[in-house]
Every structure is written in structure tokens, then in C-alpha cells.
N, C-alpha and C positions, 0 to 999 in steps of 0.2 A: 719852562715847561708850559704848554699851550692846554687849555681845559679837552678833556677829553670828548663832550659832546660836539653832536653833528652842528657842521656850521657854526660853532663859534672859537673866533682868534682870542679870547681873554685870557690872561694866566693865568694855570691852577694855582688856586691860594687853599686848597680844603682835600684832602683824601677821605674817599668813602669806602668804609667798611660796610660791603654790602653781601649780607650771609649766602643768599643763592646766584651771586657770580661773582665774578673779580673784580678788586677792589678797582677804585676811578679817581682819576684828580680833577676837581672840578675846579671850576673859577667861582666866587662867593654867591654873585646869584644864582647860580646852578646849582650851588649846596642846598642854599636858603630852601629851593623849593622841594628839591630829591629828597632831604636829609627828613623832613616831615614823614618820611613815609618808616610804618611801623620794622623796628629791624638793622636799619640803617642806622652807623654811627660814623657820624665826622670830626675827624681830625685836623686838624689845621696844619698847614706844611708848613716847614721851614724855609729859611731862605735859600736851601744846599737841595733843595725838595728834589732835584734831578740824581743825583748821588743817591738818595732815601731809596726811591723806587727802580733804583739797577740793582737794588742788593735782593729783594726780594724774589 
């Protein structure tokens, strides 16, 4: 699974629980920065992470 921000190919290694929209799979610096903000809680994917977020 590819991070889900604009322009970037890295893997999502991290899911963000973000209360006022849908949750996001980032790649780890993507987390590092987003996850800072008040609200936001990251989870760290598995290695099946593609399977995790078809279930939802």
C-alpha cells in the first residue's frame, strides 16, 4: 500500500486515526509530522496492512 498523501510513492507503514475525517495510511515521515497534531492517533500497520483496510 502506497502512503496516501499527494505526491508521495513511500509505503504506508502507520494509520491515522483522524477524528474529523477518514482515517489515512501514511508512510513514517508523513506520520512523524501529521501525528503531532492535537487528536490524531497513529497506529502502525501490519505487514497484511492491505487486507486491514478492505475490512473497514
Amino acid at each position: 500500500m502506497i502512503c496516501s498523501e499527494n505526491e508521495c510513492d513511500q509505503i504506508a507503514a502507520v494509520l491515522l486515526h483522524i477524528p474529523w475525517e477518514e482515517n489515512r495510511a501514511v508512510c513514517a515521515p508523513h506520520a512523524r509530522v501529521l501525528a503531532r497534531k492535537d487528536g490524531i492517533v497513529p497506529d502502525p500497520l501490519p505487514d497484511s496492512a492491505d487486507d486491514l483496510l478492505e475490512e473497514d
